[in-house]
N, C-alpha and C positions, 0 to 999 in steps of 0.2 A: 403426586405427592406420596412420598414414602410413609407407614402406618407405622404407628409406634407396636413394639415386641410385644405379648399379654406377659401378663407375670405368671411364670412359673407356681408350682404348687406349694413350695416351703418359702418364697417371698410374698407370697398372697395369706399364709399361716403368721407370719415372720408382722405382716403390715394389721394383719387383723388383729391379733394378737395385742401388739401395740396399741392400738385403738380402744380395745376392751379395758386394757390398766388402767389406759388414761381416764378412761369412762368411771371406770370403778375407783380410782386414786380421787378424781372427783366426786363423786358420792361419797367416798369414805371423809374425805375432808368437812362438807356440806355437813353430813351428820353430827362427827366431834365436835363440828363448830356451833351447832346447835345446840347440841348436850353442854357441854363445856364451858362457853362463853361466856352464859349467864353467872355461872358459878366463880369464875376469877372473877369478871365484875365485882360481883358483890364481897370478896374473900381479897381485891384488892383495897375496898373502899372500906370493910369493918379494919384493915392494918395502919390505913391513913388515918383514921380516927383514932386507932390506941396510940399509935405512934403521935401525933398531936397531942390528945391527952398526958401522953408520958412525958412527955418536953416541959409541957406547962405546969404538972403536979411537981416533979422533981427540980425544976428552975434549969432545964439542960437545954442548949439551944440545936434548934435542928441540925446544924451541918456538923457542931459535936458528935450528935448522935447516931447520923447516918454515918460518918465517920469511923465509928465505934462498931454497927452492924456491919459494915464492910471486912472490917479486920474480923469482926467472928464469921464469915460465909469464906473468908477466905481458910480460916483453922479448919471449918468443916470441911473445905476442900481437900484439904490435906489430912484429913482422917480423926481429928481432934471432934471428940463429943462432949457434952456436959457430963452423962453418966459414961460407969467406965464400960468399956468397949475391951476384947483383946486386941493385942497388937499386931497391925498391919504387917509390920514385914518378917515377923519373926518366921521360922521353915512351913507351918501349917498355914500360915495366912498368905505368906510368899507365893505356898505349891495352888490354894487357890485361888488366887489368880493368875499364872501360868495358866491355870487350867479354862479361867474364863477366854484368858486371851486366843489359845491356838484352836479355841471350839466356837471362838468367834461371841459368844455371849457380849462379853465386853460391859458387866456392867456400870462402874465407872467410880464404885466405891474408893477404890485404889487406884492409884494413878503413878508411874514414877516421877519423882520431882526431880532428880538431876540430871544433867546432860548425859553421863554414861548412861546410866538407864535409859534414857529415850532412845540414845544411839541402838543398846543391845535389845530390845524391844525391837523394834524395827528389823532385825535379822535374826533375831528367834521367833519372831509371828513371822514372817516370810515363809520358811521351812517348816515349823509345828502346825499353819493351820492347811498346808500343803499336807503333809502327814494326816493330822486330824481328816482331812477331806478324803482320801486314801482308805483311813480307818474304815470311815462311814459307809464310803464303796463297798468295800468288804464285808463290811458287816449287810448293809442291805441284800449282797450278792447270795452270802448264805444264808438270811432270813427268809427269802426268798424258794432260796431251794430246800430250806428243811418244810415250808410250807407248804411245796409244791410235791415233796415228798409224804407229807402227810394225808394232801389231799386225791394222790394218784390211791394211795393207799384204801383212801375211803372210798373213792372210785370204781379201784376194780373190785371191792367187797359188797358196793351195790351190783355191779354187770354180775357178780358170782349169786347173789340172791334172786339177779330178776330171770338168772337161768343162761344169759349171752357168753358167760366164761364157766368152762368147767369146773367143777370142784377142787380139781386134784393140780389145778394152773399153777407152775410156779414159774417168776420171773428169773433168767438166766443172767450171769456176770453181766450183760452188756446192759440189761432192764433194769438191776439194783442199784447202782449207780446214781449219788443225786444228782449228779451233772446232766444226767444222759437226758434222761425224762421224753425215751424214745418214747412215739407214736400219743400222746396224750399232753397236753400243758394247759394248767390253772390257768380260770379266769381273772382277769386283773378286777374285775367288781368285787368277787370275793375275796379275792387276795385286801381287797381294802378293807373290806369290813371287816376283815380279822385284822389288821392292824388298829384299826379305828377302836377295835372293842378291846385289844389290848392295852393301848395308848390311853382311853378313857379309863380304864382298870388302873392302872400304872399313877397317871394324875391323881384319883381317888381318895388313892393307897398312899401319893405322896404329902395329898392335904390335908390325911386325917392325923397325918408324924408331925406337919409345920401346927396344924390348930392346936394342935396338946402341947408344942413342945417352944413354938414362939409367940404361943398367945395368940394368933391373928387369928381373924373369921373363917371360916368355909371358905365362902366370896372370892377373899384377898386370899387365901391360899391356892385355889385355883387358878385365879391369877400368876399368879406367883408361877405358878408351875407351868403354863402354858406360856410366857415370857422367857423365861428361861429353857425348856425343853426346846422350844421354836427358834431359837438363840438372840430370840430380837435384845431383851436383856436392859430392860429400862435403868435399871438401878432405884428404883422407891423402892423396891422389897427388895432386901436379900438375907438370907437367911445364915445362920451358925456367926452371927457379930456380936452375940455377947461377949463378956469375961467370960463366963462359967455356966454352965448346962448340967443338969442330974445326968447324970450317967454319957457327960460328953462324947469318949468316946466313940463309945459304941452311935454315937446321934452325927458323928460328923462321919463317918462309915456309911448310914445309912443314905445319908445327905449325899454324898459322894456316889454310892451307888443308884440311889433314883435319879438324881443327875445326867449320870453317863448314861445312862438305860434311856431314861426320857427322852434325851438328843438325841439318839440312834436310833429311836424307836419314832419318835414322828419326823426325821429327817427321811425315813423310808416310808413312814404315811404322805407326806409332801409329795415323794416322787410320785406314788403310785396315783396320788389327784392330777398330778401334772400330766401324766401319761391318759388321764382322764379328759382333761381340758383339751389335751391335742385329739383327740378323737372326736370329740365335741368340734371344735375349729374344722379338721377335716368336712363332717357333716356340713357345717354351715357352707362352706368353700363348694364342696357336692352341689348343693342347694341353688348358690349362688355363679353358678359356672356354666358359661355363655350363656347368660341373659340377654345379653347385650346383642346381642348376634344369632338370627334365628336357624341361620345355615350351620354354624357350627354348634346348635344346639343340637339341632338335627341331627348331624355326624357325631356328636358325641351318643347321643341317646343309640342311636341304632349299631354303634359298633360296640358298646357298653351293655348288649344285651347280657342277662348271663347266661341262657340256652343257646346263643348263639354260637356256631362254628365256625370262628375265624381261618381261612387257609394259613397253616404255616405257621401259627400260633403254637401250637404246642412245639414242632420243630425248634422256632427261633429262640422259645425259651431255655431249651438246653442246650443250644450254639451245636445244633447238627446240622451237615452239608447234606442237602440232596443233589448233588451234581450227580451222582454216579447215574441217579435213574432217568436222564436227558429231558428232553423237552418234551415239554405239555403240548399236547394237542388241541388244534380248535375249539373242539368244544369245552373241553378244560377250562380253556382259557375263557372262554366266554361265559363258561357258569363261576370263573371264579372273580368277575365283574361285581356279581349282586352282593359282594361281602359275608354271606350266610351260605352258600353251597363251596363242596368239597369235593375232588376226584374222588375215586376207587382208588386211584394210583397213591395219593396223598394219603387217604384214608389208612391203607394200606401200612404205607411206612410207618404214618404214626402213630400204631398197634404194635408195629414190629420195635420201633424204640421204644415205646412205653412198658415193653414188655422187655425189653433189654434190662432196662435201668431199675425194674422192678424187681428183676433174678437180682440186678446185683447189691441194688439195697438188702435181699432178702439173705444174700451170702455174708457179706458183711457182718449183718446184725446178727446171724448163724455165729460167726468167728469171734462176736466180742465186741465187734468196731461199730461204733455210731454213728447213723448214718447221717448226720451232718458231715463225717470228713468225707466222703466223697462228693457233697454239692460244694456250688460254687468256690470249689478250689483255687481259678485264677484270680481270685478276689484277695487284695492287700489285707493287711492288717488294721486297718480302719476303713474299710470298707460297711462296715455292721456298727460302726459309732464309736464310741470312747464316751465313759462314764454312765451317769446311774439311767440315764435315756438309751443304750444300749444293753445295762443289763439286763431292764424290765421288757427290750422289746426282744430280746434273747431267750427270755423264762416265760414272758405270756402270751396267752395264746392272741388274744384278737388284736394285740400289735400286729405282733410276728404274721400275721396272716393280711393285715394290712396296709402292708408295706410296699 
């Protein structure tokens, strides 16, 4: 009887992965429903009592009245408040929500009511949160390398204090470069906590503008802002919908700029967890990989040494032929049974190419050129990923090394 495939390493990430949402989507449910439930209970049961009450004090009969609440949920739907409110669609109310829509927020204030609107909706959020997404890229791409800049910086200023770099080091066209970020790349741990501490600063700074200037709590302004910066985007809070604000202006500016800063700023905290979570997932998969099976535990564990000397290993990694140096001998061959011994002959060569490829790393990065272009060259153009999981395993290091 034929044995079913194992699963590979990015379906076995792919199925655990899965497994964990659904774990934690559950929990996450269980808890709100805990917290929560009691509270509409009771907060439906004191409305049926006013609503009762009101019927019978004023002589209105219920299906009047529920009648009458219908038609006012429905004005609020459509932007209609008791007190006055500015106007929905005029250029400033318009531009904010374009703006929720292609950044994805969506909080739901606004809504268009006519059929051309829905139509053109529909094919300007197609292309703007396509762009927004783009943006985000980019922007993550070089928040990352000015971090990474910053931090090589503090790096070689510690190696120059503990005495390992000379005093007088300076890095050459091909080292200043934020691209390049030859020979050294940030850890993605601190790379979080420097966003995480930015992001928490930024929130702060944005709760302390809504608590002075829309009245709400700390709490609910916190809220507010992680709802929105995260673009989940509930719609119970949203902020700049009065008529008029002291020194509006300048408050719908600011509004606008903690906004955009916020979503691009924890859209690149996101990634950087995420790149977290799969490192995590890996370990587990490590941990959990041939259980099941104690012969292929075996052969994993003894070829997985890392002192070990696999034959041909360093050769196969850089796609060199050894044909020119002919055929192994006997004994050769027979030590090269136990997985952990190596010829002279082998050994030999693969001194000789490691020492090839290291002159000409070392000419290269002499000339200017970084010495990513001469590795894996025959490698397409998505070979190394597409998007924000590409560019964090491109700039950090315990990705980029565990790949």
């Amino acid at each position: 009887r034929r044995r079913l495939a194992p699963l590979n390493e990015d379906n076995g990430r792919f199925l655990l992965l899965a497994a964990l949402i659904a774990a934690y989507l559950s929990a996450g449910a269980t808890v709100f429903s805990a917290l929560e439930s009691p509270s509409e209970a009771a907060a439906q049961l004191r409305w049926n009592r006013t609503l009762h009450n009101f019927s019978r004090i004023f002589n209105i009969s219920l299906p009047e009245l529920r009648a009458f609440l219908r038609s006012y949920e429905a004005a609020m739907a459509a932007g209609i408040r008791v007190d006055a409110l500015r106007p929905r669609w005029d250029f400033p109310g318009a531009f904010y929500f374009v703006g929720t829509v292609v950044s994805t927020i969506g909080f739901g204030m606004t809504t268009p009511a006519t059929v051309a609107g829905k139509v053109f909706l529909i094919v300007y959020g197609l292309f703007g949160c396509a762009g927004t997404i783009l943006f985000f890229n980019l922007f993550l791409e070089r928040i990352i390398s000015l971090l990474a800049f910053i931090m090589k910086a503090c790096h070689e200023r510690q190696l120059r204090r503990s005495g390992l770099l000379p005093p007088n080091f300076r890095r050459g066209p091909a080292m200043s470069g934020v691209g390049s970020l030859v020979g050294w790349k940030p850890s993605v741990y601190h790379v979080m906590l420097i966003l995480g501490i930015f992001a928490i600063t930024l929130s702060c700074c944005a709760s302390a503008m809504y608590t002075a200037v829309e009245g709400w709590n700390y709490v609910d302004s916190l809220y507010y802002c992680f709802v929105t910066f995260s673009t989940i985007g509930f719609g119970d809070l949203v902020s700049s919908q009065n008529a008029a604000y002291q020194n509006q202006g300048l408050y719908r500016f600011g509004n606008f700029i903690f906004i955009l800063m916020g979503v691009c700023c924890i859209y690149s905290l996101f990634n950087v967890i995420s790149i977290v979570i799969k490192q995590v997932l890996n370990w587990v998969l490590k941990k959990f990989e041939c259980r099941c099976c104690p012969k292929c535990h075996k052969s994993s564990a003894r070829l997985g040494r890392r002192n070990a000397i696999t034959p041909g290993a360093r050769l196969r990694r850089h796609n060199i032929s050894m044909d020119a140096d002919g055929q192994y001998d006997s004994d050769t061959e027979g030590r090269r049974l136990s997985g952990e011994m190596i010829s002279m002959r082998e050994l030999t060569a693969s001194n000789k190419v490691s020492l090839a490829i290291l002159q000409k790393q070392l000419s290269e990065t002499a000339n200017g050129y970084p010495r990513n272009v001469c590795i894996n060259t025959r490698q397409n153009g998505f070979s190394a990923g597409v998007g924000a999981l590409a560019i964090m395993n491109n700039r950090l290091a315990e990705t980029s090394d565990s790949r």
